[in-house]
PDB file as gemmi writes it, atoms N, CA and C in Angstrom:
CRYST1    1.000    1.000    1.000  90.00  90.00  90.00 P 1                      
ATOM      1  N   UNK A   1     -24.220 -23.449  14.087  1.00  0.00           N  
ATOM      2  CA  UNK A   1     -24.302 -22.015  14.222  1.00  0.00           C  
ATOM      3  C   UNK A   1     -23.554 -21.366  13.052  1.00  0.00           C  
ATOM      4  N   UNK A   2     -24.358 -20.405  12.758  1.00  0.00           N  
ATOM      5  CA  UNK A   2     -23.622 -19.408  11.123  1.00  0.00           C  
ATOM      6  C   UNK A   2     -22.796 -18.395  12.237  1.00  0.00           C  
ATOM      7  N   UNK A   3     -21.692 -18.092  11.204  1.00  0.00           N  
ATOM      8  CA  UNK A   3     -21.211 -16.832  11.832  1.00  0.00           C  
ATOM      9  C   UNK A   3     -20.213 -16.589  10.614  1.00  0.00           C  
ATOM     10  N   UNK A   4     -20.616 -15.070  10.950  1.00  0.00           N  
ATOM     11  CA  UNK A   4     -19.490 -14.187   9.774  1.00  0.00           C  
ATOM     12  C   UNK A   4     -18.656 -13.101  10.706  1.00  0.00           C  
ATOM     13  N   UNK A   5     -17.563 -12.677   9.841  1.00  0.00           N  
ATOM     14  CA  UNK A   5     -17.156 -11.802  10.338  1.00  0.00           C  
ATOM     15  C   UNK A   5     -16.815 -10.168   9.884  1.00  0.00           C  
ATOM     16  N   UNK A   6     -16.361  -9.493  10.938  1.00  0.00           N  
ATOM     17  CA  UNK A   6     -16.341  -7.624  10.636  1.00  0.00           C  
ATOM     18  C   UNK A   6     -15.482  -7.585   8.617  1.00  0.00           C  
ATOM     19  N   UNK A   7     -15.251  -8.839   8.826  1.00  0.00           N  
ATOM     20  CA  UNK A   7     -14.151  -8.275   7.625  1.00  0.00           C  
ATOM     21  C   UNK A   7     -14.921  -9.006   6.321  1.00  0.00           C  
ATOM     22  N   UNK A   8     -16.016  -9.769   6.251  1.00  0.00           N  
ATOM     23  CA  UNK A   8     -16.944 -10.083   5.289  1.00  0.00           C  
ATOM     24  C   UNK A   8     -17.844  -9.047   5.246  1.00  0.00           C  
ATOM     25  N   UNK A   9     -18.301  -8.667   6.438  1.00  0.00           N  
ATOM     26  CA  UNK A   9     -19.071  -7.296   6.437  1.00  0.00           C  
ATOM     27  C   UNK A   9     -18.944  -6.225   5.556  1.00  0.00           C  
ATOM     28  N   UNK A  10     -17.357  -5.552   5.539  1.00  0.00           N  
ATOM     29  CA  UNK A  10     -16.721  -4.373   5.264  1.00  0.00           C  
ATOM     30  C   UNK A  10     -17.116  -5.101   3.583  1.00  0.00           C  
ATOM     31  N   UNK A  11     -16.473  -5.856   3.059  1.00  0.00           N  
ATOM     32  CA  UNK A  11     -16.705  -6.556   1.935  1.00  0.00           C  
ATOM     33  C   UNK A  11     -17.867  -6.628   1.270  1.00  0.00           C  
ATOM     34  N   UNK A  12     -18.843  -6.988   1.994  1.00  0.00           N  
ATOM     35  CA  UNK A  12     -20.330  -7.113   1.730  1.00  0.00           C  
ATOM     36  C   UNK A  12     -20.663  -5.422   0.619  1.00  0.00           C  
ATOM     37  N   UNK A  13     -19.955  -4.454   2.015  1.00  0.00           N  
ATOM     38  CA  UNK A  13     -20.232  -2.674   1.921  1.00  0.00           C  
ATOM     39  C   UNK A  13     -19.880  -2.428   0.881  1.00  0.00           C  
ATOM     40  N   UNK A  14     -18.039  -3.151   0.412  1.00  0.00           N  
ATOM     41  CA  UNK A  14     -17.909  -2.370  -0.443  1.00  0.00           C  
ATOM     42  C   UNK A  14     -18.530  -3.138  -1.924  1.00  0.00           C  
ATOM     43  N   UNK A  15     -19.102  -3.911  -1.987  1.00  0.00           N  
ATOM     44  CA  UNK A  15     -19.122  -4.513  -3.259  1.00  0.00           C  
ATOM     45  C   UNK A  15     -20.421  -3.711  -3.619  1.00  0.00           C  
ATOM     46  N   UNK A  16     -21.853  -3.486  -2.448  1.00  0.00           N  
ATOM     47  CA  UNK A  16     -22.685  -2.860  -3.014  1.00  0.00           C  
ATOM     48  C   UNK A  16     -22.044  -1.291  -3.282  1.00  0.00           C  
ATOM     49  N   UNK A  17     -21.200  -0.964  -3.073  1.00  0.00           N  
ATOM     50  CA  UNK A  17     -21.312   0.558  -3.386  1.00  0.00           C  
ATOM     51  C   UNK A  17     -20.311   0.672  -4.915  1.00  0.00           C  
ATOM     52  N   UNK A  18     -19.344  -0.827  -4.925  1.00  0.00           N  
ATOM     53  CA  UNK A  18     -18.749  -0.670  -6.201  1.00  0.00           C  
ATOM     54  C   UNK A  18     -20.165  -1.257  -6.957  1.00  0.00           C  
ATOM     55  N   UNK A  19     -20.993  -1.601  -7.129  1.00  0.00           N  
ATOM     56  CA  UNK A  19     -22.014  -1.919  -8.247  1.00  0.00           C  
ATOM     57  C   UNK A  19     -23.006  -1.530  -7.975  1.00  0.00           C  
ATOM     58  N   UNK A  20     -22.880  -0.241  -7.718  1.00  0.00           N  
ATOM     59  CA  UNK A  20     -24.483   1.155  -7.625  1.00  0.00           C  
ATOM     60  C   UNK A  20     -23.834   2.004  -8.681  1.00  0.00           C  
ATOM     61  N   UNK A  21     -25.102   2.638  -9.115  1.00  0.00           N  
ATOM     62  CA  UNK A  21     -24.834   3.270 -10.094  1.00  0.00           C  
ATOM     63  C   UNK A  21     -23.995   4.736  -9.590  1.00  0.00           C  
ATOM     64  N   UNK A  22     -24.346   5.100  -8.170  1.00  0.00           N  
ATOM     65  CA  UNK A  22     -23.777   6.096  -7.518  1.00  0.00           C  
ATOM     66  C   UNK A  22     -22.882   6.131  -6.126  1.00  0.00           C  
ATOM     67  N   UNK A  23     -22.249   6.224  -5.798  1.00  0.00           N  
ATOM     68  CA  UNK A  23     -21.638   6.349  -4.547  1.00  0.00           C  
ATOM     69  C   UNK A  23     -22.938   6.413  -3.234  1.00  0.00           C  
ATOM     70  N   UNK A  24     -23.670   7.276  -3.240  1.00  0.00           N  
ATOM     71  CA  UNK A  24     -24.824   7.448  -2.288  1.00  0.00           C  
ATOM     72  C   UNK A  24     -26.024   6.361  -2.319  1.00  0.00           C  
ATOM     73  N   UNK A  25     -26.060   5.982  -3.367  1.00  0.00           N  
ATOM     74  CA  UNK A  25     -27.391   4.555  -3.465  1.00  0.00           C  
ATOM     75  C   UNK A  25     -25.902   3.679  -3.070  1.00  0.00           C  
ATOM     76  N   UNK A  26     -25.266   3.270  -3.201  1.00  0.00           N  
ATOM     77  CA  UNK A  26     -24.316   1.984  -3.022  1.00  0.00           C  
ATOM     78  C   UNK A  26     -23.799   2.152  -1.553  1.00  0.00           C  
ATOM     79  N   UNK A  27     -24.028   3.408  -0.887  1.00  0.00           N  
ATOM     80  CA  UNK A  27     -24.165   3.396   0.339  1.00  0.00           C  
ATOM     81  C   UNK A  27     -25.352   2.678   0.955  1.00  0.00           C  
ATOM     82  N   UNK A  28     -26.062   3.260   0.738  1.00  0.00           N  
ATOM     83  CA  UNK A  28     -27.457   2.834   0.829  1.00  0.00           C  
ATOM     84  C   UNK A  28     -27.602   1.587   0.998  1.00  0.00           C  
ATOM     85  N   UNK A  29     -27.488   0.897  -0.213  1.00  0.00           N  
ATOM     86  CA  UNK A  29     -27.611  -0.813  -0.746  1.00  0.00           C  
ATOM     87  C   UNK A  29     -26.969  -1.617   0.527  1.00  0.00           C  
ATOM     88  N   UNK A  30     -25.829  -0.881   0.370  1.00  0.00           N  
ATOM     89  CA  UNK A  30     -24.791  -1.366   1.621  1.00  0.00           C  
ATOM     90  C   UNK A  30     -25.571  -1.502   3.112  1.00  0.00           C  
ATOM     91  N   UNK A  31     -25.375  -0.754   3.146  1.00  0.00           N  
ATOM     92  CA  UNK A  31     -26.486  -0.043   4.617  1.00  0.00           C  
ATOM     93  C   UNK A  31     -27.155  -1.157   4.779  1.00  0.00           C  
ATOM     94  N   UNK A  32     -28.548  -1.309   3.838  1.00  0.00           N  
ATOM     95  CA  UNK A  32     -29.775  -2.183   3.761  1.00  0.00           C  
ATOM     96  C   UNK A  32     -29.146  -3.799   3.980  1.00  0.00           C  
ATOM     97  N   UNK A  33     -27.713  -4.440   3.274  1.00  0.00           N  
ATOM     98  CA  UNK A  33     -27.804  -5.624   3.023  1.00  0.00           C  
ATOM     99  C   UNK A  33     -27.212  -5.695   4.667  1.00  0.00           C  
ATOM    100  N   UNK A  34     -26.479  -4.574   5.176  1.00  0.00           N  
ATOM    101  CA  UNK A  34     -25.862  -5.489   6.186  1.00  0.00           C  
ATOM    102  C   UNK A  34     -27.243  -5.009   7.583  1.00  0.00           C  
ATOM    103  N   UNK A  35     -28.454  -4.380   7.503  1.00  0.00           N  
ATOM    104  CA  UNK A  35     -28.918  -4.392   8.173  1.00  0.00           C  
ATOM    105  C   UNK A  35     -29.816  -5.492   8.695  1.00  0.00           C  
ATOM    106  N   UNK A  36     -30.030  -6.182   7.243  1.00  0.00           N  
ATOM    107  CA  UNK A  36     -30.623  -7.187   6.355  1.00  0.00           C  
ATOM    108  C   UNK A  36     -29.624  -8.972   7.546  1.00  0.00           C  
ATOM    109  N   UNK A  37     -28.702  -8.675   7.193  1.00  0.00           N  
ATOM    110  CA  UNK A  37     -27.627 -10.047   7.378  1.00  0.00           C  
ATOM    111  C   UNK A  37     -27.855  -9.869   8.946  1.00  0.00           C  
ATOM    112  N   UNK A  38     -27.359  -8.590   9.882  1.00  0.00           N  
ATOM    113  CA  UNK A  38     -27.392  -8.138  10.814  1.00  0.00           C  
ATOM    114  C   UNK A  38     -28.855  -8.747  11.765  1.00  0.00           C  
ATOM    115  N   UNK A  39     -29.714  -8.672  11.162  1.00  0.00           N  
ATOM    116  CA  UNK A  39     -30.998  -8.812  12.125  1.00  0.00           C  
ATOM    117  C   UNK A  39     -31.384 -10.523  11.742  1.00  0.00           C  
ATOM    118  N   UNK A  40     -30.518 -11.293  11.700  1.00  0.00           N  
ATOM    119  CA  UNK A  40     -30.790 -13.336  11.294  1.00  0.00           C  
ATOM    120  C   UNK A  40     -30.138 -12.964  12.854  1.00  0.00           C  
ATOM    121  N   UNK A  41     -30.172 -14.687  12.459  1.00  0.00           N  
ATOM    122  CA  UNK A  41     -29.611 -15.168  13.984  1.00  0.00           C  
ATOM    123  C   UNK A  41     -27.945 -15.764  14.097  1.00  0.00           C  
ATOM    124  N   UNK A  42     -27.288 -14.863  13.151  1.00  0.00           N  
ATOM    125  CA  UNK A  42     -26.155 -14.632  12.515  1.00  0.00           C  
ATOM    126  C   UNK A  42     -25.047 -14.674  14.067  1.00  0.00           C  
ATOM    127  N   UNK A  43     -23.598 -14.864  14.077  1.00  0.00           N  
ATOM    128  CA  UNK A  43     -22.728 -14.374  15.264  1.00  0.00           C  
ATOM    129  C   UNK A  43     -21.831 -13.924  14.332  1.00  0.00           C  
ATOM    130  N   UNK A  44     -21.666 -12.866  14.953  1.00  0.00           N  
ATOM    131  CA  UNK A  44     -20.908 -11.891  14.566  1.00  0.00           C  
ATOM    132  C   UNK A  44     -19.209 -11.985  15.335  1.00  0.00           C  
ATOM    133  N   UNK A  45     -18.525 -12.254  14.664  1.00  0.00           N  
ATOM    134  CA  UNK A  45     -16.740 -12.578  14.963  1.00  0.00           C  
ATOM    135  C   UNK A  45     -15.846 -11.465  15.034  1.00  0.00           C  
ATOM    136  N   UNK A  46     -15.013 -11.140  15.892  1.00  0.00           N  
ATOM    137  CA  UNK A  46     -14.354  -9.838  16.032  1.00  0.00           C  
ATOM    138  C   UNK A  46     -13.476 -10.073  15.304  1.00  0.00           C  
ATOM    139  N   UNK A  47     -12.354  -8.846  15.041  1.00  0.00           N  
ATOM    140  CA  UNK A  47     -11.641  -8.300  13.597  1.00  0.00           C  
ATOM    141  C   UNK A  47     -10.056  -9.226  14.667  1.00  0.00           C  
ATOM    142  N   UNK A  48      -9.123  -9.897  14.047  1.00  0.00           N  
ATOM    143  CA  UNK A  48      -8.231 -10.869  14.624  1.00  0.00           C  
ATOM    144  C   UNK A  48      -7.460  -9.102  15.453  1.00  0.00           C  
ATOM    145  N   UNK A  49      -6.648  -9.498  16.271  1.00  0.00           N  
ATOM    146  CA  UNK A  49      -5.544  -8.689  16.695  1.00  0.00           C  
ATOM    147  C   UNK A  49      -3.996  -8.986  15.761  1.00  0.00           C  
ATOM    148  N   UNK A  50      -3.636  -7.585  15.962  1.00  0.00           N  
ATOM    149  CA  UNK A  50      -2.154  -7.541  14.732  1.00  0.00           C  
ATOM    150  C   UNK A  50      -1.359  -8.658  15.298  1.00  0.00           C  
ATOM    151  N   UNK A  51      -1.442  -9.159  16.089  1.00  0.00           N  
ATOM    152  CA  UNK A  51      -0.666 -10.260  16.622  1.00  0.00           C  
ATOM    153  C   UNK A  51      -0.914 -11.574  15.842  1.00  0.00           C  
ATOM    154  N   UNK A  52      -1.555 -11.254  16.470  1.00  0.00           N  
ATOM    155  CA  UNK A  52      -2.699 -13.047  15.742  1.00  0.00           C  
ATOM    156  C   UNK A  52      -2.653 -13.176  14.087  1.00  0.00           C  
ATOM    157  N   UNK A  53      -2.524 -11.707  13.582  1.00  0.00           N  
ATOM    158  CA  UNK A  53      -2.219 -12.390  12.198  1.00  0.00           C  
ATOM    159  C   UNK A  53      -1.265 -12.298  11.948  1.00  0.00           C  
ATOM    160  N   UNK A  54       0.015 -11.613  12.335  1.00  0.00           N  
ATOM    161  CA  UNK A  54       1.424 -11.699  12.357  1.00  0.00           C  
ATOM    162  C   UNK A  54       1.854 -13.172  12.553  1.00  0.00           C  
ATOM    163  N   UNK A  55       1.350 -13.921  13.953  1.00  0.00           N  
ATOM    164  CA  UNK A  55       1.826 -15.107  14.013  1.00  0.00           C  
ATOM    165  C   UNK A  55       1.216 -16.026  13.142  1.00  0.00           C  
ATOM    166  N   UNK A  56      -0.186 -16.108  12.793  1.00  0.00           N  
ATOM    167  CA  UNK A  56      -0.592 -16.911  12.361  1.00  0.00           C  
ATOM    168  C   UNK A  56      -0.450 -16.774  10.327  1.00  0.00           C  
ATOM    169  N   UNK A  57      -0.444 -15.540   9.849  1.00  0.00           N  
ATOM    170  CA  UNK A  57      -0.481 -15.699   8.628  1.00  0.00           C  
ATOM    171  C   UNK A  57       0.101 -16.818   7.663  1.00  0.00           C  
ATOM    172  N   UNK A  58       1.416 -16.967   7.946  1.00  0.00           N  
ATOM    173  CA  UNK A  58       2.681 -18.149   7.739  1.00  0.00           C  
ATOM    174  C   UNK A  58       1.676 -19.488   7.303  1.00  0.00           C  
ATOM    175  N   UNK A  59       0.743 -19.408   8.508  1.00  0.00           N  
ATOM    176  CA  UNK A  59       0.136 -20.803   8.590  1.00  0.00           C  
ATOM    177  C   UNK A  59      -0.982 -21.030   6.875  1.00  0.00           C  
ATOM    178  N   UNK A  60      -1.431 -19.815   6.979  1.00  0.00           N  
ATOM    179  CA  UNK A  60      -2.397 -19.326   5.836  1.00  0.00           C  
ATOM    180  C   UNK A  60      -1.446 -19.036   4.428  1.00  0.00           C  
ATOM    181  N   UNK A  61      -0.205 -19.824   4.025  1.00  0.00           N  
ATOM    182  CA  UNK A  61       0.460 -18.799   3.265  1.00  0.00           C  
ATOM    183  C   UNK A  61       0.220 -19.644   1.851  1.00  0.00           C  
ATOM    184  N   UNK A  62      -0.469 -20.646   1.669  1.00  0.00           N  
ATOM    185  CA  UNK A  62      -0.841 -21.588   0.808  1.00  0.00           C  
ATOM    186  C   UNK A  62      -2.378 -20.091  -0.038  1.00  0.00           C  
ATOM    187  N   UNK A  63      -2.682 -19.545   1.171  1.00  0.00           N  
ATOM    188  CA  UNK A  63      -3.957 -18.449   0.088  1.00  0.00           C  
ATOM    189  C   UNK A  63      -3.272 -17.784  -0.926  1.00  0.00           C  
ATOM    190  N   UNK A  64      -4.100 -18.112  -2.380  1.00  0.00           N  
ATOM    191  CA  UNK A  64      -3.562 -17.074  -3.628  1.00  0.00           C  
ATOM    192  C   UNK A  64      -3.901 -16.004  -3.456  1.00  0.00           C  
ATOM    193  N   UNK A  65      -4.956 -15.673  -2.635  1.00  0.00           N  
ATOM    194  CA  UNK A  65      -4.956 -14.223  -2.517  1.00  0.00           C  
ATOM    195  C   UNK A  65      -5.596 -13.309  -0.780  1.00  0.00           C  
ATOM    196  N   UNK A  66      -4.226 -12.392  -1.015  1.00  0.00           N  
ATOM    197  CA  UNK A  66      -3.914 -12.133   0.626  1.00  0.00           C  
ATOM    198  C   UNK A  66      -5.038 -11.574   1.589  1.00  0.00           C  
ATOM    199  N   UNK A  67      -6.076 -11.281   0.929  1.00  0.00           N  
ATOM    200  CA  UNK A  67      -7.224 -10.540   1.279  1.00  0.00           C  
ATOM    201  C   UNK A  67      -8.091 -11.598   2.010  1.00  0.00           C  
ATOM    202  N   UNK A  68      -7.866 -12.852   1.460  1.00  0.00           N  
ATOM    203  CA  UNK A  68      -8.339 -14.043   2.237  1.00  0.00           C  
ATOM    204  C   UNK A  68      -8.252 -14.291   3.710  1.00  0.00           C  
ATOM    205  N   UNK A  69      -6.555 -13.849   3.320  1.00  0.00           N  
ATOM    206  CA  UNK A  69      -6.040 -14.359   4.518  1.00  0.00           C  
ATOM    207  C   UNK A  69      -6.797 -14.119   6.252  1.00  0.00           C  
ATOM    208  N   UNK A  70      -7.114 -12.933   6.339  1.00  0.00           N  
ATOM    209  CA  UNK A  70      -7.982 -12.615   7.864  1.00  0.00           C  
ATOM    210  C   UNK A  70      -8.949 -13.155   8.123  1.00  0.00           C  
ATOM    211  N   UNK A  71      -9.779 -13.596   6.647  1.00  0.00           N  
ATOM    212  CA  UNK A  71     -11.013 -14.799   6.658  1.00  0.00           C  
ATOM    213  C   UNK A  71     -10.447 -15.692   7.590  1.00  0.00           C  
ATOM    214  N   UNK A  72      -9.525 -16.760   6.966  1.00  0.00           N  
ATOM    215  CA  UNK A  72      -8.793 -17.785   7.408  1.00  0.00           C  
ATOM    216  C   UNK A  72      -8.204 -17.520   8.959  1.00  0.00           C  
ATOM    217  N   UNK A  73      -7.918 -16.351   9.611  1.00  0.00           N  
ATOM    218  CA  UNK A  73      -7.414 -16.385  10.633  1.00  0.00           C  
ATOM    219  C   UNK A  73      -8.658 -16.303  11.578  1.00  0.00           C  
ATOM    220  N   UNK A  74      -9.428 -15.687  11.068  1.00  0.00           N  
ATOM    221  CA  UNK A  74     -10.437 -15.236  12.159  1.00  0.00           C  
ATOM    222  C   UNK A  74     -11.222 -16.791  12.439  1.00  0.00           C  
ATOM    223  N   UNK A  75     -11.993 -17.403  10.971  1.00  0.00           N  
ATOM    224  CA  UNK A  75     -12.179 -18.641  11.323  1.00  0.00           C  
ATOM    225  C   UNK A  75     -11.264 -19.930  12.419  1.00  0.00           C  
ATOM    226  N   UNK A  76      -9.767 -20.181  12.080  1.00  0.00           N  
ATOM    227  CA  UNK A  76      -9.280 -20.587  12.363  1.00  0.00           C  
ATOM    228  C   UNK A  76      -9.269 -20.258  13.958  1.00  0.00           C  
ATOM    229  N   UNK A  77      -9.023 -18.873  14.486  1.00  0.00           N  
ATOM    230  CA  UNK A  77      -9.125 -18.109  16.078  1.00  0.00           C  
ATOM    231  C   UNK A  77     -10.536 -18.986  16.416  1.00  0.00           C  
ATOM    232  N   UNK A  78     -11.571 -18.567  16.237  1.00  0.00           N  
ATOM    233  CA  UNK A  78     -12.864 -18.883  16.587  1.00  0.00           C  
ATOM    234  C   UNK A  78     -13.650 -20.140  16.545  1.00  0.00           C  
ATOM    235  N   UNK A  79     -12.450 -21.024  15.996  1.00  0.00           N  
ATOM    236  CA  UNK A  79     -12.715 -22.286  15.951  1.00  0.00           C  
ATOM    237  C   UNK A  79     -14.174 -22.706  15.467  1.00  0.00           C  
ATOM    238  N   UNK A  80     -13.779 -22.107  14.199  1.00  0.00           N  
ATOM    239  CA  UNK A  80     -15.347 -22.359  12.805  1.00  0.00           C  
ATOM    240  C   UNK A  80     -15.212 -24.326  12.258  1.00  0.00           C  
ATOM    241  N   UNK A  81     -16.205 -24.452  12.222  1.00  0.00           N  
ATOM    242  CA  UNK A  81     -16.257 -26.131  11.652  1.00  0.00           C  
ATOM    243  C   UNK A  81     -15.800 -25.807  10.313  1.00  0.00           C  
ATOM    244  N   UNK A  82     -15.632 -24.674   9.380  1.00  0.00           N  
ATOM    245  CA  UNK A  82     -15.649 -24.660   7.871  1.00  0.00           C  
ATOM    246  C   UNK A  82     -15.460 -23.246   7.695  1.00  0.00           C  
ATOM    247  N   UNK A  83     -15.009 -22.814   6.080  1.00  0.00           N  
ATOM    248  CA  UNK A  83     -15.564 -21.823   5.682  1.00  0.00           C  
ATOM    249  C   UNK A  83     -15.868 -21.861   4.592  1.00  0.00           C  
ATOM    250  N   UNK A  84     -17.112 -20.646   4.651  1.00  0.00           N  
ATOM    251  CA  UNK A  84     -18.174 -21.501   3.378  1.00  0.00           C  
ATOM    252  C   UNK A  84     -17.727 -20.254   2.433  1.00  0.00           C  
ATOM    253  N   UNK A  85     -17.837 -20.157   0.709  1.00  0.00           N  
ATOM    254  CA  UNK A  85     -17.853 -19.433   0.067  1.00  0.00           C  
ATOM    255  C   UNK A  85     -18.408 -19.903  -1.239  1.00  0.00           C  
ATOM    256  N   UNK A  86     -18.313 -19.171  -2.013  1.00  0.00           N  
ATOM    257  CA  UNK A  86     -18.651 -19.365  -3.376  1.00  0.00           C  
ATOM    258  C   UNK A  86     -17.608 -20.091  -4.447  1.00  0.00           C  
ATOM    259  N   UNK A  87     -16.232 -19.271  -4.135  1.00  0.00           N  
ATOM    260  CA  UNK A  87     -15.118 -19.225  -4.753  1.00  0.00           C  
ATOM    261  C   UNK A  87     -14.504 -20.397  -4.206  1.00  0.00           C  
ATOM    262  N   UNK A  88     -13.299 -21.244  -5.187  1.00  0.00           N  
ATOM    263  CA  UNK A  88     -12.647 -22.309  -4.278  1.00  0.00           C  
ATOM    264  C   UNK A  88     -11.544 -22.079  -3.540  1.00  0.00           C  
ATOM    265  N   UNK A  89     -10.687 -20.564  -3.224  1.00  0.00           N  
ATOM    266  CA  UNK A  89     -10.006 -20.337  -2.723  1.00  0.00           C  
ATOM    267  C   UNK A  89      -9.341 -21.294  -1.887  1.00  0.00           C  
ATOM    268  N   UNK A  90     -10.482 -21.349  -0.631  1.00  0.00           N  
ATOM    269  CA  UNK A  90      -9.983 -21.750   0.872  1.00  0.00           C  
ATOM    270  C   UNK A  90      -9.818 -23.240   0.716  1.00  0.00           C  
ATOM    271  N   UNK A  91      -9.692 -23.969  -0.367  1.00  0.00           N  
ATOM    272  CA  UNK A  91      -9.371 -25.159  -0.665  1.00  0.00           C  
ATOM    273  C   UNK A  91      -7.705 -25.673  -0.015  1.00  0.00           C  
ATOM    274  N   UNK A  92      -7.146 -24.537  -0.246  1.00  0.00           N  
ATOM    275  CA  UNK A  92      -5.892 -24.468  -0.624  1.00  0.00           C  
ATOM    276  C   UNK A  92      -5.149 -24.689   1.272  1.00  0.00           C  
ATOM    277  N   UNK A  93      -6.394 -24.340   2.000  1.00  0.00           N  
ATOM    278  CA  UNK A  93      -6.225 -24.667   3.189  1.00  0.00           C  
ATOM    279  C   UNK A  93      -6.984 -25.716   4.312  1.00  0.00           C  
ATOM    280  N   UNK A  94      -7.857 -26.446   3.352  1.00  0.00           N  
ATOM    281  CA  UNK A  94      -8.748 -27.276   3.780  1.00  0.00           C  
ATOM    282  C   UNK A  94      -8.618 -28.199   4.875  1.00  0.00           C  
ATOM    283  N   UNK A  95      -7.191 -28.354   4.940  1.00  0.00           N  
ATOM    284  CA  UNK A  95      -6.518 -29.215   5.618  1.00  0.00           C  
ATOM    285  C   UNK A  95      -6.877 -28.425   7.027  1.00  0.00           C  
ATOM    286  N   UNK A  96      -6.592 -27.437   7.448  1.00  0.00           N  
ATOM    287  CA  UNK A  96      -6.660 -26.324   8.410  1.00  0.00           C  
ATOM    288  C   UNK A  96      -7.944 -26.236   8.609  1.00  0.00           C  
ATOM    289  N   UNK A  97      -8.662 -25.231   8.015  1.00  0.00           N  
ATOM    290  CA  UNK A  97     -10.316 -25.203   8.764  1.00  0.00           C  
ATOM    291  C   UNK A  97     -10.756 -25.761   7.017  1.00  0.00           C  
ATOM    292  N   UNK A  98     -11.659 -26.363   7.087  1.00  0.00           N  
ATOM    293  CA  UNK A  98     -12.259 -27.348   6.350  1.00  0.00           C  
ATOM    294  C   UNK A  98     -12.889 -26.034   5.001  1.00  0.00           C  
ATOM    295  N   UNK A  99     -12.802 -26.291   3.788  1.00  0.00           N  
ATOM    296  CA  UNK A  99     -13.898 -25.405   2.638  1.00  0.00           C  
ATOM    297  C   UNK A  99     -15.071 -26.150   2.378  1.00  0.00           C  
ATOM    298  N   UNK A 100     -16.352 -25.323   2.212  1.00  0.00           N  
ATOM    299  CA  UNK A 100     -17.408 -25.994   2.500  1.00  0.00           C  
ATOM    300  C   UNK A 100     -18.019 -24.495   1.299  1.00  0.00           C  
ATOM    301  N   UNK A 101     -19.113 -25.429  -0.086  1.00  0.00           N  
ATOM    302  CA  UNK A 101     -19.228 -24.184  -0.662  1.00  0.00           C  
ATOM    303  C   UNK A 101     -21.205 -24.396   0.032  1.00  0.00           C  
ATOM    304  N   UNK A 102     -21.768 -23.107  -0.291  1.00  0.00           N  
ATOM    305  CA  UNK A 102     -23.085 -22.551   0.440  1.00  0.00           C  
ATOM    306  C   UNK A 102     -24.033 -24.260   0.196  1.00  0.00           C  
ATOM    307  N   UNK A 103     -24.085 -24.975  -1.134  1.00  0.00           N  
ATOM    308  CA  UNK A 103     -24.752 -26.004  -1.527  1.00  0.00           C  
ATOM    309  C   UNK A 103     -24.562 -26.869  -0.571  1.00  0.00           C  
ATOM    310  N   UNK A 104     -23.366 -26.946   0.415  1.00  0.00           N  
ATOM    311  CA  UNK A 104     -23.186 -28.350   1.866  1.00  0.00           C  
ATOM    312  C   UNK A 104     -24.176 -27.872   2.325  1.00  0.00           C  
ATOM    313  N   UNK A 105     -24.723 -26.842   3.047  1.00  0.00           N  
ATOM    314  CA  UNK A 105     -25.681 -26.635   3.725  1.00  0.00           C  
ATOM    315  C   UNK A 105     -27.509 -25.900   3.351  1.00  0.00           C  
ATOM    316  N   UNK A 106     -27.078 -25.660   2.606  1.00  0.00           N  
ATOM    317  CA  UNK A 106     -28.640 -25.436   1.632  1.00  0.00           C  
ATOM    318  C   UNK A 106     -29.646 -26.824   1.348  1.00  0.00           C  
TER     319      UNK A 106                                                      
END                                                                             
């Protein structure tokens, strides 16, 4: 089973609206990709509670970069087999929930 979460989403939003030529088409774009991702047979993962990443961040503290970090918690909460990306970031925690780039499963 695929599953992403609220906070890849928000991400998804802002990247099309930082690479539109306008604020209102990069809304748009936005709009379309997550209506796009939204209608697969995708599960959708809730946003962690301030708790959960308070306690758990520590565990995540090997990520170079902190923006990661809620990836890593939310996977880790929801008990994901992996997390998949492009970038090798989540290497750095592999040990924890496994890095897996899109080519393992393609």
């Amino acid at each position: 089973m695929a599953a992403t979460s609220f906070y890849a989403l928000h991400e998804l939003h802002v990247f099309a609206i930082r690479n539109s030529p306008d604020f209102k088409l990069g809304c748009e774009y936005g709009k379309t990709a997550l209506s796009e991702i939204l209608n697969t047979p995708i599960t959708l993962l809730p946003l962690v509670t301030r708790t959960e990443r308070r306690h758990l961040a520590g565990r995540f503290a090997a990520l170079r970069d902190a923006t990661d970090v809620p990836h890593a918690i939310s996977a880790y909460t929801n008990g994901c087999e992996a997390i998949v990306g492009y970038d090798d970031h989540f290497k750095a925690i592999d040990h924890i929930v496994p890095y897996r780039s899109p080519d393992d499963y393609v």
